[in-house]
KEKE-3310 file (N, C-alpha, C; in steps of 0.2 Angstrom, whole numbers, plus 5000, padded with zeros to 4 digits):
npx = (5138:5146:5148:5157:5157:5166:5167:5166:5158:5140:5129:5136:5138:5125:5120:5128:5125:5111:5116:5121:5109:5101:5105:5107:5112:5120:5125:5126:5137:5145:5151:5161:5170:5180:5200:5204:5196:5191:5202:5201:5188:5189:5197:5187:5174:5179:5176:5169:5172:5176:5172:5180:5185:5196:5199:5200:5195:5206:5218:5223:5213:5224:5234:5227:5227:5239:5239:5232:5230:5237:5226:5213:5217:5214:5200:5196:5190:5191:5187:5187:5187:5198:5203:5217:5220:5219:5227:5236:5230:5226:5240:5244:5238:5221:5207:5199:5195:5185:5176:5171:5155:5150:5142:5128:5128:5144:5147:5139:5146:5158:5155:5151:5166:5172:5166:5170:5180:5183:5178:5166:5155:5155:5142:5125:5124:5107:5098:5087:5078:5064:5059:5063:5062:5064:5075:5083:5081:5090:5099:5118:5131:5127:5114:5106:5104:5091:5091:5088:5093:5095:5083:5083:5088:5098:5107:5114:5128:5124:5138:5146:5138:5141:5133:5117:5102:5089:5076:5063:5047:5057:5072:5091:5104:5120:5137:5152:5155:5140:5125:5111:5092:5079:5062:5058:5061:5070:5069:5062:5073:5082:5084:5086:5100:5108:5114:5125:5135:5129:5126:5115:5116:5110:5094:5090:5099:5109:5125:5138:5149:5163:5164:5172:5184:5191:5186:5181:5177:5166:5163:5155:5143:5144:5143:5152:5161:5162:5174:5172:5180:5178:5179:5170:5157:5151:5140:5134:5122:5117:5108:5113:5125:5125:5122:5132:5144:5144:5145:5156:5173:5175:5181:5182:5193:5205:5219:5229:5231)
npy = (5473:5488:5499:5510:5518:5522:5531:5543:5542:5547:5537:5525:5523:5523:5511:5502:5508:5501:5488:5485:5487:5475:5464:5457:5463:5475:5489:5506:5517:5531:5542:5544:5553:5557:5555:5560:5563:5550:5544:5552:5551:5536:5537:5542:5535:5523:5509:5496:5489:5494:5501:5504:5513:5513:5522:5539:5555:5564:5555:5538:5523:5514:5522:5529:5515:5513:5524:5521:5513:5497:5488:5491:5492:5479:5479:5484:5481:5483:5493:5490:5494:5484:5470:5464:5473:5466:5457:5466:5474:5463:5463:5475:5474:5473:5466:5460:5459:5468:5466:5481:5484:5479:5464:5457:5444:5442:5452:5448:5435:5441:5450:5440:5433:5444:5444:5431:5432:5441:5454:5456:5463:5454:5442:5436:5419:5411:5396:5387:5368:5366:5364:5355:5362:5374:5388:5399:5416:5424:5416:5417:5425:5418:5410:5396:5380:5368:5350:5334:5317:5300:5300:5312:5327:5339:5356:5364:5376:5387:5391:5380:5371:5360:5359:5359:5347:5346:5334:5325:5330:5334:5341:5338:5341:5345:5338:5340:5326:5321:5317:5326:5328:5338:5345:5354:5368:5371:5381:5389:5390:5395:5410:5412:5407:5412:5423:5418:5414:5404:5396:5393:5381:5370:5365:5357:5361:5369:5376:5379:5390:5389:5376:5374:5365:5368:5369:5363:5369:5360:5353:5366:5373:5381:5373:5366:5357:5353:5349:5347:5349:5339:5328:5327:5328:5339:5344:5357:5366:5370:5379:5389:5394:5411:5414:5406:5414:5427:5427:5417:5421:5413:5408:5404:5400:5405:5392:5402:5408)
npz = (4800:4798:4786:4776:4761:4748:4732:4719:4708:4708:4703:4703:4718:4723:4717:4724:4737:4735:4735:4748:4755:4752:4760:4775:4790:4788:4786:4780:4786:4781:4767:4756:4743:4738:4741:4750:4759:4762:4770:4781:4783:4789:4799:4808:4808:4811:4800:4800:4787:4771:4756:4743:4728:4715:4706:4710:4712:4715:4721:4721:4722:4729:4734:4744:4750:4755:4765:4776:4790:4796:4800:4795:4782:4779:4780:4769:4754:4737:4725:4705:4688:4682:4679:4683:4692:4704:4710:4713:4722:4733:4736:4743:4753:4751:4761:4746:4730:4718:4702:4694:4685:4698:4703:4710:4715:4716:4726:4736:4739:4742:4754:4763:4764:4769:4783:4787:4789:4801:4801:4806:4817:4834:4834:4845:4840:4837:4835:4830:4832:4826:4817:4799:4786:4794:4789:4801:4803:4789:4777:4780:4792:4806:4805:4799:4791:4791:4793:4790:4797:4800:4808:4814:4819:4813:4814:4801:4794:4781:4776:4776:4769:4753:4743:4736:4732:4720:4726:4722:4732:4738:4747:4746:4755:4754:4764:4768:4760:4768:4767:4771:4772:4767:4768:4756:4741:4727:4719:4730:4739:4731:4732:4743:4748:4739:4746:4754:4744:4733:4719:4706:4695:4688:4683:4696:4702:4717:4719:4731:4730:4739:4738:4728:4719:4706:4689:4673:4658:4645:4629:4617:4621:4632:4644:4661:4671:4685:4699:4716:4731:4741:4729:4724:4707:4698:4686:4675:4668:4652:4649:4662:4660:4660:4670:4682:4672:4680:4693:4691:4685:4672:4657:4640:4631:4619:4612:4605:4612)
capx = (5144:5146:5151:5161:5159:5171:5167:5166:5152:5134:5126:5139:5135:5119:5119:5131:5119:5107:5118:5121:5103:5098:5110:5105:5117:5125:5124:5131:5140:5148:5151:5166:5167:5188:5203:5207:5188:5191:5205:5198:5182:5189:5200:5182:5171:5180:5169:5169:5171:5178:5172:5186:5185:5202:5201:5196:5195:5211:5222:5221:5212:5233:5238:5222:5228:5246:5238:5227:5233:5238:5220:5211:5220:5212:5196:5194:5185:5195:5181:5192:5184:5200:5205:5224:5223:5216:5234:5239:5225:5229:5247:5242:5233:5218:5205:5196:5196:5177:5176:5165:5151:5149:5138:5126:5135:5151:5145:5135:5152:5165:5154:5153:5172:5174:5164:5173:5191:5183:5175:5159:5156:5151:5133:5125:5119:5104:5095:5078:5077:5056:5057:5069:5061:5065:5079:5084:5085:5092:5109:5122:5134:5121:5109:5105:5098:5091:5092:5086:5096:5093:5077:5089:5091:5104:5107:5119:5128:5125:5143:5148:5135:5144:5129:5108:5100:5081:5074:5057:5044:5063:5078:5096:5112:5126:5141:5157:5153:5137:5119:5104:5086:5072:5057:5060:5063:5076:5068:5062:5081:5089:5087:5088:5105:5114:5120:5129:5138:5126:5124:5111:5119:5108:5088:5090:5106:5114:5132:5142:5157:5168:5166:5174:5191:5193:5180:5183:5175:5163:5157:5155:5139:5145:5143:5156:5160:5164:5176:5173:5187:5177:5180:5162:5160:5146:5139:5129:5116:5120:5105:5115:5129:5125:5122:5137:5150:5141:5148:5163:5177:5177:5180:5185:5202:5208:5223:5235:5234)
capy = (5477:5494:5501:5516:5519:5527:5532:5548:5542:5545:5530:5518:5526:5520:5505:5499:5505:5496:5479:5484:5485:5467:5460:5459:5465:5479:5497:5512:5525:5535:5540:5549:5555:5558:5548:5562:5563:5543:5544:5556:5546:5527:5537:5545:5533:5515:5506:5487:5486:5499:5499:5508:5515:5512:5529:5543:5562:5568:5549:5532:5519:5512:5528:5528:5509:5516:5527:5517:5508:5489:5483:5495:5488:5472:5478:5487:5478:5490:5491:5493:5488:5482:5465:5466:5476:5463:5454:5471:5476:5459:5463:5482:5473:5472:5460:5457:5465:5467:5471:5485:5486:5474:5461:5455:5439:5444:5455:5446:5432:5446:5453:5434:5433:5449:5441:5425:5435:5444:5457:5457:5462:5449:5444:5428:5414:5406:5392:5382:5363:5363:5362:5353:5368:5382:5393:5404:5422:5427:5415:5421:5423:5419:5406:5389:5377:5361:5345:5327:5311:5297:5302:5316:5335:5343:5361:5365:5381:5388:5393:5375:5365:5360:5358:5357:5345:5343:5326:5326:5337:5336:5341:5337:5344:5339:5345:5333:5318:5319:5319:5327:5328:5344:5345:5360:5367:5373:5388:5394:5392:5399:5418:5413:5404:5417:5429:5414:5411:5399:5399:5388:5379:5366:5366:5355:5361:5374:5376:5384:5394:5390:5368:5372:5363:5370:5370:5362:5370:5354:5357:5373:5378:5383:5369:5368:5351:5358:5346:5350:5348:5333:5325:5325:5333:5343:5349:5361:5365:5375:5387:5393:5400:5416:5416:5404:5416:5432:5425:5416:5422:5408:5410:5398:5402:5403:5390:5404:5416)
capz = (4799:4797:4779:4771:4753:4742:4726:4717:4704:4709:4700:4707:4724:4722:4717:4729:4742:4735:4734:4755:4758:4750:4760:4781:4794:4784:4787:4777:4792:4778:4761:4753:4735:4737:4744:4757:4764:4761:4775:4786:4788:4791:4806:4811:4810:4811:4798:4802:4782:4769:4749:4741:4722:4714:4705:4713:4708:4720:4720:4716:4728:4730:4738:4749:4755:4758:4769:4779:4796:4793:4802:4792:4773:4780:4783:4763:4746:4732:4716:4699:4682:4679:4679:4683:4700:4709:4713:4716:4728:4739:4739:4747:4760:4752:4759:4742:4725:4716:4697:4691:4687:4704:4703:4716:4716:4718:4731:4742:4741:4745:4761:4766:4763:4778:4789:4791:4791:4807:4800:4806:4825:4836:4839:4849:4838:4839:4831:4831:4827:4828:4810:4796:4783:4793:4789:4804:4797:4780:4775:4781:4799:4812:4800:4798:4789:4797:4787:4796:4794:4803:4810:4820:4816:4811:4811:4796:4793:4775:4771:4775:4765:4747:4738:4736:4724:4721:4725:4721:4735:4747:4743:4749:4757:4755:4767:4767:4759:4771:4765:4775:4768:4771:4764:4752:4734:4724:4717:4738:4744:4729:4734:4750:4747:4736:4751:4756:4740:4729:4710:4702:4689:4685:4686:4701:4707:4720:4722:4735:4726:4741:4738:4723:4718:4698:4684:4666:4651:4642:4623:4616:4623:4639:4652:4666:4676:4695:4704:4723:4737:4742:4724:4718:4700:4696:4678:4674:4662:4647:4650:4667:4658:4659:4678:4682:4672:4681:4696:4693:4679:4670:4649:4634:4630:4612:4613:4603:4617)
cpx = (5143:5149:5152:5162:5162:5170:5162:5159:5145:5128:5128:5136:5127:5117:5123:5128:5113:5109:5118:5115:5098:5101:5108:5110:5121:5122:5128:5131:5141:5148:5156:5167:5176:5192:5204:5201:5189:5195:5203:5191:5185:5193:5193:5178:5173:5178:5173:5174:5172:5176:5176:5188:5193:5202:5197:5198:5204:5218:5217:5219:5218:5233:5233:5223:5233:5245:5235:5232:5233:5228:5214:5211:5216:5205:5191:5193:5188:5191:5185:5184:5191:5201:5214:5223:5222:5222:5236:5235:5227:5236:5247:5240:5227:5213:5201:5197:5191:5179:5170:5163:5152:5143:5134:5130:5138:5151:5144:5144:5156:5163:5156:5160:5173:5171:5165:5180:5190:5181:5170:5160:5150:5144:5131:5121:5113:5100:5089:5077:5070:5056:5062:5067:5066:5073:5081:5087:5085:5099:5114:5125:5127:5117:5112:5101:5097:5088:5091:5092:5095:5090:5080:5090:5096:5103:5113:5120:5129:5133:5146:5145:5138:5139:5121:5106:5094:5081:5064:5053:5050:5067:5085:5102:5115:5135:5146:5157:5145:5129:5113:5098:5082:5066:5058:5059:5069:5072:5066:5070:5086:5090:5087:5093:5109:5116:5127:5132:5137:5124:5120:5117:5116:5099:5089:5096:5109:5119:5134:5150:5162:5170:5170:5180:5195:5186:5184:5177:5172:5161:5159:5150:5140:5144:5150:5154:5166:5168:5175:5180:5186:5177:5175:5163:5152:5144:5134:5126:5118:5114:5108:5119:5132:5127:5129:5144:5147:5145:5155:5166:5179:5175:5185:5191:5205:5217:5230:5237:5234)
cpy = (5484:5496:5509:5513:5524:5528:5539:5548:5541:5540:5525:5519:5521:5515:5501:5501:5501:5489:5480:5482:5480:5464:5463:5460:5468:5485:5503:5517:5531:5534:5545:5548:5556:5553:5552:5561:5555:5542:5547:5551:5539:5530:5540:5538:5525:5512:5499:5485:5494:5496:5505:5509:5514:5518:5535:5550:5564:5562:5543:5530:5516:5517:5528:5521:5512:5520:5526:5516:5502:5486:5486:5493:5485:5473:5483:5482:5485:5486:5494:5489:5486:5476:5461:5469:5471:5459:5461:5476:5471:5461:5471:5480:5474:5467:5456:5463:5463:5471:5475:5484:5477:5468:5458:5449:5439:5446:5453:5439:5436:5447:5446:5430:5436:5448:5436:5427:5438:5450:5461:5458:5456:5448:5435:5425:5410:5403:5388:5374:5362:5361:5361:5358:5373:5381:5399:5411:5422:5421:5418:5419:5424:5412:5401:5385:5371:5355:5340:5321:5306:5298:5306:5324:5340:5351:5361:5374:5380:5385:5386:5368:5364:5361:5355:5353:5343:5336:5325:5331:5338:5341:5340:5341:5340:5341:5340:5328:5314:5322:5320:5328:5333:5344:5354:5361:5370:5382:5393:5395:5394:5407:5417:5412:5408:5421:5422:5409:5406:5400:5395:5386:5372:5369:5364:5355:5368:5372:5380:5385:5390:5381:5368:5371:5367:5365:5368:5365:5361:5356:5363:5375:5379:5380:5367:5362:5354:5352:5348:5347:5341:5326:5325:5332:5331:5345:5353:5362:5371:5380:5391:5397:5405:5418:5413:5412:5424:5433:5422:5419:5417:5409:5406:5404:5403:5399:5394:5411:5414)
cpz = (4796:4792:4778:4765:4751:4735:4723:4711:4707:4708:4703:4715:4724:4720:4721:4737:4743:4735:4745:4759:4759:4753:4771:4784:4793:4784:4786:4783:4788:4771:4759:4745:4733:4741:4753:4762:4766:4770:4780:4788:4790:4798:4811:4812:4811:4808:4799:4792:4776:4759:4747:4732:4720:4710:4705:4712:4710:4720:4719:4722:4731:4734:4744:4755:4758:4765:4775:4784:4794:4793:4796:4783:4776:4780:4773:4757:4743:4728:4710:4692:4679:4682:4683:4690:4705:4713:4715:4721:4733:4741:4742:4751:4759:4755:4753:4736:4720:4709:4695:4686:4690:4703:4708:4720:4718:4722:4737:4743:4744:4753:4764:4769:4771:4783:4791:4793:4797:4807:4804:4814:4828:4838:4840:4842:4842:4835:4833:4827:4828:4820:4804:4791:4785:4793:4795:4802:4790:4780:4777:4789:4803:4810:4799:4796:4792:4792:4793:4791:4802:4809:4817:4813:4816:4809:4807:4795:4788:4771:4773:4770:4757:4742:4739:4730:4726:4720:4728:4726:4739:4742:4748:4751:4758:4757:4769:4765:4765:4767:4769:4770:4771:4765:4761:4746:4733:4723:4723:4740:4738:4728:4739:4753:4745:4740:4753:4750:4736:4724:4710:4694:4684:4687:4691:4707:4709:4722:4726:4732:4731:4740:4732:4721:4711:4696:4677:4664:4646:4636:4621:4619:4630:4645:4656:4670:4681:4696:4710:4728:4739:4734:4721:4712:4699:4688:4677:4667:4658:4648:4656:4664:4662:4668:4683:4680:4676:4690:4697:4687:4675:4663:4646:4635:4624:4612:4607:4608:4623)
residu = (UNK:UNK:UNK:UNK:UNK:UNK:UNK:UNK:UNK:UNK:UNK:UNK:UNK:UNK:UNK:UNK:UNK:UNK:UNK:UNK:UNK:UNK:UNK:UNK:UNK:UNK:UNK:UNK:UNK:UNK:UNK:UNK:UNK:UNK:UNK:UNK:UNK:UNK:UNK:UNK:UNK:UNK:UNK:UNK:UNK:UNK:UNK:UNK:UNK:UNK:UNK:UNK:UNK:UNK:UNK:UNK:UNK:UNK:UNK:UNK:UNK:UNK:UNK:UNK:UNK:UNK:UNK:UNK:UNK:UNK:UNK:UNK:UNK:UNK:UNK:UNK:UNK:UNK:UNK:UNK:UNK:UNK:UNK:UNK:UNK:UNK:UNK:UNK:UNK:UNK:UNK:UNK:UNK:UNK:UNK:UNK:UNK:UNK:UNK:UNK:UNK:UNK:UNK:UNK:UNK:UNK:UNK:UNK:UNK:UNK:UNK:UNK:UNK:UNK:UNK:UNK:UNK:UNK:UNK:UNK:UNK:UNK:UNK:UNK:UNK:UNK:UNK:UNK:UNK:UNK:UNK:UNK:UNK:UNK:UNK:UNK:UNK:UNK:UNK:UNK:UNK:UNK:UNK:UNK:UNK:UNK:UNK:UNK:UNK:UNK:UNK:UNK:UNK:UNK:UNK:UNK:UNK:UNK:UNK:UNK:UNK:UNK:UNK:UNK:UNK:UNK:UNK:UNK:UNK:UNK:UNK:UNK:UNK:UNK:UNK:UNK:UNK:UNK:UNK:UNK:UNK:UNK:UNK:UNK:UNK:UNK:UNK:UNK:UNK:UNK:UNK:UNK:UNK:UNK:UNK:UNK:UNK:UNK:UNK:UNK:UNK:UNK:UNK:UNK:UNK:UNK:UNK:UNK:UNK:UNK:UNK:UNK:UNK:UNK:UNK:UNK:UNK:UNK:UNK:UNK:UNK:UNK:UNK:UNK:UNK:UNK:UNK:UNK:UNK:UNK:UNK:UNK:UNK:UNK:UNK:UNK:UNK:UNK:UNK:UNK:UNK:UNK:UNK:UNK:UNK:UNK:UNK:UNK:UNK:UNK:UNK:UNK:UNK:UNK:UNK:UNK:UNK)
# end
């Protein structure tokens, strides 16, 4: 995908081309510092994918959607550090709304997000079952992991596997109520799993954000029991925490507010 960034701060700029650079099939076209220059470049250069500051020297990232073409709206991530615009960025037609200071995480989830809405331009898949190890590629549209189950290999695509759990030198996928086995670890496929959406939440456990149905709050020290859509219920380790809420927004609640 082809990227336009917007944003007026030189630091953010910069990290947000570094969050594009860790991330394969993403290439900055453009970079505009205002809302007008904002405009004038997504009619110049089309970017597949538009990262849009919500407050910019000259207007707000809002006036900027206004003034976009519909396909276009669809096609912009709006960065606020508020909290609060995010319903009010989808309803301008944004496809997604990231809070500042951006997190890799959330990041690497959002691109994955504009790549299944059509984002991304077309390119041929292709996959290799010589080996239930390999990974083809990086995570991501294109890539597959390959999992064996009765003595048969299955290529699997990431963003549909629910979930990884170590089982001694193997480990398992697990993707509709169906289980495969690779010979693997957790700690090799968990940077190579996070573009496609995966937090560790246990020593032996990777999640995919999108299996997930609603999260209950356990205890006070921070563990979190996952339901997935497929009904299975997950827990996580109170050392994740940090990595867990970094990723999702999830916070106790004081029962007077």
């Amino acid at each position: 995908m082809n990227l336009l960034i917007v944003e007026d701060e030189p630091a953010t700029r910069t990290e947000l081309m570094s969050l594009c650079g860790s991330m394969p099939g993403l290439q900055v076209v453009g970079e505009a510092v205002t809302g007008a220059r904002a405009i004038e470049a997504a009619a110049a250069l089309r970017p597949d994918l538009m990262l849009l500051d919500a407050d910019l020297p000259d207007m707000s990232g809002f006036d900027v959607l206004r003034a976009l073409r519909r396909q276009q709206q669809r096609r912009t991530i709006l960065l606020t550090p508020n909290a609060h615009d995010a319903a009010r960025a989808l309803a301008a037609g944004a496809a997604d709304c990231l809070l500042k200071p951006v997190s890799r995480p959330a990041f690497c989830v959002s691109i994955l997000r504009a790549r299944e809405s059509g984002c991304a331009r077309p390119v041929p898949r292709r996959f290799s079952l010589t080996d239930p190890r390999a990974i083809v590629g990086r995570a991501g549209a294109g890539s597959f992991l390959v999992g064996e189950r009765g003595h048969r290999l299955y290529p699997l695509d990431p963003l549909e596997v629910d979930y990884v759990r170590s089982a001694g030198n193997y480990v398992t996928y697990h993707r509709a109520g169906i289980e495969y086995i690779a010979r693997d670890s957790i700690k090799r496929l968990e940077p190579v799993l996070a573009p496609a959406g995966f937090m560790r939440i246990e020593r032996s456990l990777l999640l995919n954000v999108r299996a997930i149905d609603y999260a209950e709050p356990v205890g006070r020290r921070g563990s979190f029991v996952f339901t997935l859509t497929t009904g299975v219920s997950l827990q996580s380790g109170q050392g994740y925490r940090d990595t867990i809420l970094a990723t999702l927004p999830l916070r106790h609640r004081s029962p007077t507010h």
